[in-house]
C-alpha positions as a printed Julia matrix, in Angstrom:
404×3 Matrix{Float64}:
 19.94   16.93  -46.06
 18.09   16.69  -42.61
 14.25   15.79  -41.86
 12.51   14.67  -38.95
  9.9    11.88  -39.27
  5.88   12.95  -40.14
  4.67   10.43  -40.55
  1.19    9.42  -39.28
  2.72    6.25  -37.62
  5.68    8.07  -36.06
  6.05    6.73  -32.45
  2.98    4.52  -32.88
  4.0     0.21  -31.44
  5.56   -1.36  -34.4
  3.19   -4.57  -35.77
  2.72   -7.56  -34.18
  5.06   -9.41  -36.36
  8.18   -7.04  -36.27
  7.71   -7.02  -32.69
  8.11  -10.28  -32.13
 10.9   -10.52  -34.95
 13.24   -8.11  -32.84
 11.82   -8.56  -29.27
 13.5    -9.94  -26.26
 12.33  -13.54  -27.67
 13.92  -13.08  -31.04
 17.39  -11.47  -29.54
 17.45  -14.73  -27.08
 16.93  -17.24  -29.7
 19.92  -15.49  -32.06
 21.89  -15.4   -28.92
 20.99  -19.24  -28.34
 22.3   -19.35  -32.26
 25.26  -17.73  -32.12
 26.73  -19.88  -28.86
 26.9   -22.8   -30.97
 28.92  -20.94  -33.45
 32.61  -21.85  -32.87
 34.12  -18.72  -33.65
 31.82  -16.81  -31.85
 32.7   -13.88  -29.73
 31.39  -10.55  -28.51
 32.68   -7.6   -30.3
 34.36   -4.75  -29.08
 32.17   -1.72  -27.68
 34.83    1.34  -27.49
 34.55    4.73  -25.39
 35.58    8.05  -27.48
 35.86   10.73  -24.99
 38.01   12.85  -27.08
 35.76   12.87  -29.64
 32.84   13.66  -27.63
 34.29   16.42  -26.45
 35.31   17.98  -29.75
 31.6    17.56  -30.43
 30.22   18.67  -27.59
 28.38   15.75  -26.01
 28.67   13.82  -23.32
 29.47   10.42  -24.37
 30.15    8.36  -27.37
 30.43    4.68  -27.82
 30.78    2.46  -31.07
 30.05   -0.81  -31.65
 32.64   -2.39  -33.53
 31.4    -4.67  -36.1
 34.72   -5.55  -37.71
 35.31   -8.18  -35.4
 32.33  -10.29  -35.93
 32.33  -14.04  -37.07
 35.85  -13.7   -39.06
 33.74  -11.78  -42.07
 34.42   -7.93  -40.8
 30.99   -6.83  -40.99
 27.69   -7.16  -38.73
 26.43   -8.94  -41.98
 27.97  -12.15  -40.08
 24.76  -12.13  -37.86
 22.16  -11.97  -40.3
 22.51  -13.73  -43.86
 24.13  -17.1   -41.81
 21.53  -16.83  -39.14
 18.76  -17.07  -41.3
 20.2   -20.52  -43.59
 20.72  -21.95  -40.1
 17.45  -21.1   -39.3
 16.02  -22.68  -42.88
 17.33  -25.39  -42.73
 16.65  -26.79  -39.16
 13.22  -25.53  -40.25
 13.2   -27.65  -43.87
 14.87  -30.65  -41.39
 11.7   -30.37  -39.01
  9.12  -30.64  -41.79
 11.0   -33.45  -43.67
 11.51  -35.34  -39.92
  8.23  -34.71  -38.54
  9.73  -33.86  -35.24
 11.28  -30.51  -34.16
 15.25  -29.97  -34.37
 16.87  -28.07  -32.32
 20.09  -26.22  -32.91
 22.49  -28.33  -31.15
 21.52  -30.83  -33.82
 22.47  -28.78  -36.84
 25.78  -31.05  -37.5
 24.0   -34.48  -36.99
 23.77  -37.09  -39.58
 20.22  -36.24  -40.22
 20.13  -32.75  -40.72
 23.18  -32.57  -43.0
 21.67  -34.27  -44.96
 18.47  -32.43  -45.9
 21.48  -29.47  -46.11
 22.4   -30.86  -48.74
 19.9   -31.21  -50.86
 19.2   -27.37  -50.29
 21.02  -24.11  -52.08
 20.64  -20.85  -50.76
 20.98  -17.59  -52.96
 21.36  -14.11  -52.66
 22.21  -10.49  -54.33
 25.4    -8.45  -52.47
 27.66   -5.61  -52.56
 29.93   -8.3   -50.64
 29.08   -7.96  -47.13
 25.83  -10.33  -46.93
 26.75  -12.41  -49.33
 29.72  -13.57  -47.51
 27.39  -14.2   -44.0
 25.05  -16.35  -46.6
 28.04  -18.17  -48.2
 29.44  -19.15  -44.78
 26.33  -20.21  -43.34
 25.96  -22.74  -46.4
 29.36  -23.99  -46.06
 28.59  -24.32  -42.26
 25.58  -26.83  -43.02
 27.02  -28.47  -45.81
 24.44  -26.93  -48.34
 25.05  -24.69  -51.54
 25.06  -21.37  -52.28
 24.96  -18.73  -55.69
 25.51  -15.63  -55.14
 24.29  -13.0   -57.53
 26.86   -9.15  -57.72
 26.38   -6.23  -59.97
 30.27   -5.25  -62.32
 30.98   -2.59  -59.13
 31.71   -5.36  -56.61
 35.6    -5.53  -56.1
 37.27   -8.47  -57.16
 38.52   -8.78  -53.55
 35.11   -8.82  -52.02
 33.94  -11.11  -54.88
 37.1   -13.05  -53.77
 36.19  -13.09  -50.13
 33.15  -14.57  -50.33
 34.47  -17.67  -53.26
 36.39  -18.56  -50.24
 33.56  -20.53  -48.5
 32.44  -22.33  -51.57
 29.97  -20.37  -53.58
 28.92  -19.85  -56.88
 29.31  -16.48  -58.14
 26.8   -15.3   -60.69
 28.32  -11.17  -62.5
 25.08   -9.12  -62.94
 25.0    -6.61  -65.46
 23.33   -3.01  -63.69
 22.8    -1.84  -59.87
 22.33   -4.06  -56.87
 18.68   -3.54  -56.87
 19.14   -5.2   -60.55
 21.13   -7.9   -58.81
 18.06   -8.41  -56.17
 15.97   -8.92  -58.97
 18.2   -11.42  -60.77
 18.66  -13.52  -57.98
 14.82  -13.33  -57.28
 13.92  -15.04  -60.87
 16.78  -17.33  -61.02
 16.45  -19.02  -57.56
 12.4   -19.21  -58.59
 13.03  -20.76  -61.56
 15.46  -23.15  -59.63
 13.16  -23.61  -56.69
 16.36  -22.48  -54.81
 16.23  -20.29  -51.39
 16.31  -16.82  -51.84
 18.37  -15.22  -48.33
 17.59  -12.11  -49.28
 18.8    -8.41  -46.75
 15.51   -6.96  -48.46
 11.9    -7.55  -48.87
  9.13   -6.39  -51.48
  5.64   -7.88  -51.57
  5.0   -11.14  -50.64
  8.64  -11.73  -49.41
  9.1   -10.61  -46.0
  9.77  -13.45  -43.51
 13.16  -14.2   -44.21
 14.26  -10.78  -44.18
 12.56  -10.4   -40.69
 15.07  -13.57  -40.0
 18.47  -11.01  -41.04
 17.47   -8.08  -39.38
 16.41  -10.47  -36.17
 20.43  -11.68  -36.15
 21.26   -8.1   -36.57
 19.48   -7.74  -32.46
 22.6    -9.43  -30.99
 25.02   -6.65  -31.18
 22.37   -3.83  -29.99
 21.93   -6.11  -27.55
 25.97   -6.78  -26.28
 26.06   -3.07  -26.72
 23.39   -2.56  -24.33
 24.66   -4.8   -21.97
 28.61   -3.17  -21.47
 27.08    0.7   -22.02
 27.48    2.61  -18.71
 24.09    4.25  -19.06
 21.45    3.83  -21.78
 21.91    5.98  -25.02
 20.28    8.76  -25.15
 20.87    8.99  -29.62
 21.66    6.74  -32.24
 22.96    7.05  -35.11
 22.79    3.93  -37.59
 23.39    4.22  -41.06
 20.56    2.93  -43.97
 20.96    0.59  -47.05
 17.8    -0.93  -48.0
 17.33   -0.41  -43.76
 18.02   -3.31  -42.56
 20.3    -2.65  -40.05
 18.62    0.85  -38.94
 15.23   -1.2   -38.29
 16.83   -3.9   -36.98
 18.6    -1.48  -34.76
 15.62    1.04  -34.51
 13.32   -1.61  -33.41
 14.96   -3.67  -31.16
 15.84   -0.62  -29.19
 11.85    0.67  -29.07
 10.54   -2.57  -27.88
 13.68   -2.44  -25.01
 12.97    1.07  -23.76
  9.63    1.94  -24.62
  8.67    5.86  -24.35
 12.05    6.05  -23.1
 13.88    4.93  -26.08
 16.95    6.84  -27.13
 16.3     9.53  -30.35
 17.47    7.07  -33.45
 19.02    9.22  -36.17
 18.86    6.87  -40.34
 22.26    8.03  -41.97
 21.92    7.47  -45.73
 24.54    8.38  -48.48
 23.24   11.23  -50.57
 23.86    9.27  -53.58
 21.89    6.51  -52.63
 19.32    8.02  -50.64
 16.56    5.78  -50.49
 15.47    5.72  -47.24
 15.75    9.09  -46.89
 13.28   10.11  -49.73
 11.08    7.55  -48.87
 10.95    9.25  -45.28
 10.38   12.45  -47.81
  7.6    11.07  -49.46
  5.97    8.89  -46.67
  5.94    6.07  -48.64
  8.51    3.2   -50.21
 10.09    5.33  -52.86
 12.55    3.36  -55.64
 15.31    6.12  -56.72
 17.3     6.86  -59.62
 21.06    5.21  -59.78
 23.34    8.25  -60.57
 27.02    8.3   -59.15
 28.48    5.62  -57.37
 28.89    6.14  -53.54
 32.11    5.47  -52.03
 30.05    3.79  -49.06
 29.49    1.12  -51.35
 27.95   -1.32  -48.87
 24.97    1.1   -48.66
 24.67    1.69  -52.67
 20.96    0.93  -52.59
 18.06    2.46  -54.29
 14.9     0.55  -53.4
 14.12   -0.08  -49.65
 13.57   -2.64  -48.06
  9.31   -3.1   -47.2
  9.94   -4.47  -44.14
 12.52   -2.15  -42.91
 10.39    0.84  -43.42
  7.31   -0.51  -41.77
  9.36   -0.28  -37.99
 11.16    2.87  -39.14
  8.52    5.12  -40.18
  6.96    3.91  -36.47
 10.07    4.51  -34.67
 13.04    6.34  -36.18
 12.81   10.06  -35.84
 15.41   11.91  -38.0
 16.26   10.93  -41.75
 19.75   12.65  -43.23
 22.16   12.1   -45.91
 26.07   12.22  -45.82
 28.42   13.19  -48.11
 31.08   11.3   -49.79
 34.14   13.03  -48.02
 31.8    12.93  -44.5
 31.86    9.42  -45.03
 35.68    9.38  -45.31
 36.37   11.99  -42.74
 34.71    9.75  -40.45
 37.14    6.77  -41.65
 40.12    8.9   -40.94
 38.81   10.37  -37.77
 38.13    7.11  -36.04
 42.2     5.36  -37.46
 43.82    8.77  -36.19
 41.93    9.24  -32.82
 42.76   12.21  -30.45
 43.62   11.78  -27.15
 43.39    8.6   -25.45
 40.91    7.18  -27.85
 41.57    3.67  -29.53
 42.04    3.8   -33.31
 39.17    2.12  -34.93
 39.17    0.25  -38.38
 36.18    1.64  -40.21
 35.2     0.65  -43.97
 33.72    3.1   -46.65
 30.25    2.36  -45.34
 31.3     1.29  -41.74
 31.7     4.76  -40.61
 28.56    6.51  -41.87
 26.79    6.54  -38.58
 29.94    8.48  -36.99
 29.94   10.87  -40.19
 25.92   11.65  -39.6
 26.95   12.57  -35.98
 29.73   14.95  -36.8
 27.34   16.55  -39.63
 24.53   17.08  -36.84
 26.83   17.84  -34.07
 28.74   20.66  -36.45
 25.43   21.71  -37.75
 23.61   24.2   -35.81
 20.24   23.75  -36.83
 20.39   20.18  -36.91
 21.75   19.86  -33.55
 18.95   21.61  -31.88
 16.5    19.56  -33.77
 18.19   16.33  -32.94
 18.53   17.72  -29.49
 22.3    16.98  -29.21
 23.81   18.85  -26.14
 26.8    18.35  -23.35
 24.25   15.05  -21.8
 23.81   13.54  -24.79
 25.12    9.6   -25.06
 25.64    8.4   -28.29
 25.53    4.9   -29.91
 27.24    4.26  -33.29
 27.8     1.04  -34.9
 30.96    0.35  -37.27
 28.9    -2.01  -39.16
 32.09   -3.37  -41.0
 35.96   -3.35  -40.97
 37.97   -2.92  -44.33
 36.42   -5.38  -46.27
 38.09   -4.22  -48.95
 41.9    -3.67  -47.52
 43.53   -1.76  -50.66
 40.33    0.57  -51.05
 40.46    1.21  -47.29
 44.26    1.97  -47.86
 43.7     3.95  -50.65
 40.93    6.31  -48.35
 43.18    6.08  -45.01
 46.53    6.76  -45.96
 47.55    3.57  -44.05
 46.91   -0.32  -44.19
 44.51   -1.73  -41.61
 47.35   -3.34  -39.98
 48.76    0.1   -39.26
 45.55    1.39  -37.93
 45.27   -2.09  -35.62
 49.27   -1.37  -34.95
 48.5     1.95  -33.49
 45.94    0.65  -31.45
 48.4    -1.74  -29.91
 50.9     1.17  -28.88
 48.0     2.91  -26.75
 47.29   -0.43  -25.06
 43.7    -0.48  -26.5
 41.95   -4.21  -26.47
 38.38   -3.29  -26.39
């Protein structure tokens, strides 16, 4: 399914307070973050000529967020970025004084850390970023899954320390969950999502999610001229979306929202011009963006600045996997999750797609952007899609010489 944005707002400034959430200032202080993070590094941003030529454009890059923070997924930036945030915040109000960030590990602040617990509802991804940012502080965190979260990614994120809390129903049931029970607890909800009355700390997730549009920009040859980020609640796409209107201004690159079909709720909100909550049916294999309710915030900068809605399939969204670990030519191979790939499978369903392709305005100029937004998170269900363990993929990309 294919639509371009009619909304009222389309290409109207985003508000006030999303611009200065994913602005220049916001990208500077998550970059001022992230350089006291030990294990910090820049991710890769990889060059697929081959590919661009089989699709007729001109150039395509990707983004790979597999790398990022030892947790596989741009998730890293968000969910850890925001507790850090919190708490130097909670430490500030309890002091009296302001705290800065190279201050998180003093005496001080560790210990208003711990008196704090942060919780959350995941498909894995976020949950791990707010797990690890609690264990970084020295606080505590819960966090809340729904019976189709694999026991590996329910495993990955025990690893730093959390409580894990089995919801019965969808992830939106899960939101919901966590909502009441870190109420009743007085706990910290770090939620990826927002509804009424709960929008600020979202606004802090998607503002960590501006540091890797941000390396991107900075290694690109030339500025995009499309991108193609996939949904979720929207998060990311906003995050993405917005950061890259407030950069370029009228000359911001066409920004393409990839949603699964199954869980197509930004898409039929785009439909409907307004936040729409869908039904769960099926289970997506791009479990990561399983979502049925969007995210408020996320769709007040998208319907502004995003300009095509579409919807993949389930075997686009594996095509895509298997396209980027068996590149032609001399492109790297690329380790791309169930979800991580969605962006790439949007742009081979609009580049194959007549119709769409014209309306996009894809040609032989065109410079695309794509984001792997995570890495096999879960190895043996990446495996069992691929046809090969990620260390094969990461093996083949050895052989060709490939390092970034």
């Amino acid at each position: 399914m294919f639509l371009l944005n009619t909304h009222p707002d389309h290409n109207s400034p985003l508000d006030p307070v999303d611009a200065e959430t994913l602005g220049e200032g916001g990208a500077d202080t998550v970059e001022r973050f992230l350089a006291h993070r030990a294990n910090h590094a820049e991710t890769p941003l990889h060059a697929l000529p081959a590919l661009a030529r089989e699709l007729g454009v001109g150039a395509i890059h990707v983004k790979d967020e597999g790398h990022r923070l030892g947790l596989g997924s741009f998730k890293a930036l968000g969910g850890a970025y925001a507790v850090i945030r919190l708490v130097l915040e909670e430490a500030e109000r309890r002091l009296g004084r302001a705290v800065d960030i190279a201050e998180l590990h003093s005496p001080k602040v560790k210990a208003v850390a711990a008196t704090m617990t942060f919780a959350c509802a995941t498909d894995g991804n976020h949950g791990r970023s707010v797990a690890q940012g609690a264990e970084l502080v020295g606080a505590k965190a819960v966090i809340f899954v729904h019976g189709g979260v694999s026991d590996a990614r329910v495993a990955a994120i025990s690893r730093f320390g959390a409580e894990m809390v089995r919801v019965d129903g969808t992830y939106d049931d899960t939101v919901a969950e966590a909502a009441r029970v870190a109420t009743e607890n007085r706990w910290t909800i770090v939620s990826d999502t927002s509804w009424a009355g709960y929008e600020r700390i979202p606004g802090l997730v998607m503002q960590g999610y501006t540091a890797m549009v941000r390396e991107a920009l900075r290694r690109l040859p030339e500025p995009p001229t499309h991108v193609f980020v996939q949904a979720g609640v929207g998060g990311v796409a906003a995050a993405v979306s917005g950061h890259l209107a407030l950069t370029f201004g009228d000359g911001r690159p066409t920004f393409a929202v990839v949603d699964p079909v199954r869980a197509a709720c930004i898409f039929e909100t785009a439909r409907a011009g307004h936040p729409v909550k869908i039904a769960h049916g099926e289970p997506t294999v791009m479990a990561m963006l399983e979502c049925y309710d969007p995210s408020l915030v996320a769709w007040r900068v998208l319907k502004n600045v995003a300009d095509v809605f579409m919807t993949v399939d389930e075997h686009d969204a594996i095509a895509a996997m298997n396209r980027l670990a068996r590149p032609s030519g001399n492109d790297p191979a690329i380790v791309a999750g169930e979800s991580g790939g969605a962006g790439l499978a949007g742009l081979m369903r609009a580049a194959t797609t007549p119709a769409i392709r014209a309306a996009v305005g894809l040609d032989e100029t065109s410079r695309i952007l794509l984001f792997n937004t995570e890495g096999a998170t879960d190895p043996e269900r990446y495996a069992d899609l691929v046809g090969m363990t990620p260390a094969e993929v990461i093996g083949r990309r050895q052989v060709q010489g490939v390092t970034a």
